[in-house]
N, C-alpha and C positions, 0 to 999 in steps of 0.2 A: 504494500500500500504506500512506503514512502516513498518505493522507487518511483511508483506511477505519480505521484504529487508533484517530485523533482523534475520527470519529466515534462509536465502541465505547465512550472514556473517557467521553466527553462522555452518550452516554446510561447508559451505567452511573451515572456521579452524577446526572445527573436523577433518578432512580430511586432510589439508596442514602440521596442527603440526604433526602426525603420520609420514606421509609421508617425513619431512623433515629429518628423523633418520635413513631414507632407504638411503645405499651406493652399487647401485648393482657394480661400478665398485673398491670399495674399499676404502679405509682410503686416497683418493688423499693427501687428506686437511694437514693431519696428516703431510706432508715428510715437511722437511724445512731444509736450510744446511747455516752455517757462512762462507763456501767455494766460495771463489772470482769466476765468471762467466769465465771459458775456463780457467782456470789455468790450467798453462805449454806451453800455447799456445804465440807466441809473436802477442801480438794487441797493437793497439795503440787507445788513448783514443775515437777518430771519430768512428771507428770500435763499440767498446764498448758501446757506448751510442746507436749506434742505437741497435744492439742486447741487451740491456734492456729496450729499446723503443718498439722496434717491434716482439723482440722473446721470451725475457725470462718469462713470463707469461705461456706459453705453453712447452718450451722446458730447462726450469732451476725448480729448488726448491724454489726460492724465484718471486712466484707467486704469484699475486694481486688479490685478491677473488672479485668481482664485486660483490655488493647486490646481484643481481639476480643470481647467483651462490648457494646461499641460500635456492633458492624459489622451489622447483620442481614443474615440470620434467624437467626445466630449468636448475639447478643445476645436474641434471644426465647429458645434454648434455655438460655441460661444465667440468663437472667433465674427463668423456670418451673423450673428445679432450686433457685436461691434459695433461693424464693418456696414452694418446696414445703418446702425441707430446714428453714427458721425456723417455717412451721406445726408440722412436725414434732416440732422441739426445740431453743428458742432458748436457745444459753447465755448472750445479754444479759438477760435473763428470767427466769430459771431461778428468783430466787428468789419471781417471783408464782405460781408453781402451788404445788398442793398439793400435801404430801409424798408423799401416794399417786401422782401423776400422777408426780412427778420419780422415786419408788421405780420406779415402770411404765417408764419411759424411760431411767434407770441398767439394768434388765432387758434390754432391747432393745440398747442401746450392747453390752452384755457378748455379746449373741449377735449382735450384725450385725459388731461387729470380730471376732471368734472364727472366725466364718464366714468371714472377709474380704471381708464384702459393702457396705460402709464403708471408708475412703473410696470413690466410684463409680469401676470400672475405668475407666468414661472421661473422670472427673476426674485421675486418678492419671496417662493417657498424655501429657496437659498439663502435669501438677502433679506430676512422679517424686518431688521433695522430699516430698509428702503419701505417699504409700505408708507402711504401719507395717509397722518390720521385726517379728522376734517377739519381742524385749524390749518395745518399744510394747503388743504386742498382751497381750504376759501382765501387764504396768502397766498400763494399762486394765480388764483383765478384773477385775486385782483389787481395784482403786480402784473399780471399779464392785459390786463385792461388799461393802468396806468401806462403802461410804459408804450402801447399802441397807441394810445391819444398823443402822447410827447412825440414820439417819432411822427407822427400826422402833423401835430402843429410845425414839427420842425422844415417839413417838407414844405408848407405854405399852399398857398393856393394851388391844383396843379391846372395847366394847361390858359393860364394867363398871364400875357405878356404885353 
């Protein structure tokens, strides 16, 4: 019986060290930025804490790699949430888009926390600390309404000249 166990380990690492050098969705790991979260954005520190409590893992460059991030095909799925969640809306970034795209994406934060469809339930059964209870949820909501009025005022009238 222990021979058969040593043989089990033994090809399981064959097999896991290979596998752990495969990146089909890319070099996630690689990005990292000294770039303050939502810079150019006015937040105030409540706001902040929780968007590095509950969002920026998936949606900034200074992501927390969990061991099992490591391990595939666990590390593929967590990699691909990443990878999708920084295209979506990088708060290391935040301040190269344009006010419309960041006004379009504060619209979206307001209605995927509202909804509770942010952070993902099955980030949250990992990561219970990420869950926003509903003071979170209406600090957000409304910091995401403030901060889309400011960026509207700041654009001014559009389309008169």
């Amino acid at each position: 019986m222990k021979q058969k166990i040593k043989w089990v380990l033994l090809a399981t690492a064959v097999v896991a060290i290979p596998l752990s050098f495969i990146h089909p969705f890319g070099r996630v790991k690689a990005a990292s930025s000294a770039n303050p979260l939502l810079a150019g954005a006015q937040t105030e520190a409540p706001v902040i804490d929780v968007m590095q409590r509950s969002c920026a893992s998936c949606h900034s460059d200074q992501t927390v790699w969990p061991w099992y991030s490591y391990v595939p095909p666990m590390s593929w799925m967590v990699e691909k949430d990443v990878r999708d969640g920084r295209e979506h809306f990088n708060m290391s970034h935040w301040n190269e888009k344009p006010a419309e795209k960041r006004m379009e994406i504060l619209a979206e934060i307001s209605v995927m926390v509202r909804n509770q469809q942010m952070p993902l339930p099955r980030y949250t059964l990992l990561h219970p600390g990420a869950k926003l209870s509903q003071a979170d949820i209406s600090l957000m909501d409304r910091w995401s309404h403030v901060e889309r009025r400011r960026l509207r005022a700041e654009a001014g009238p559009q389309g008169s000249d």
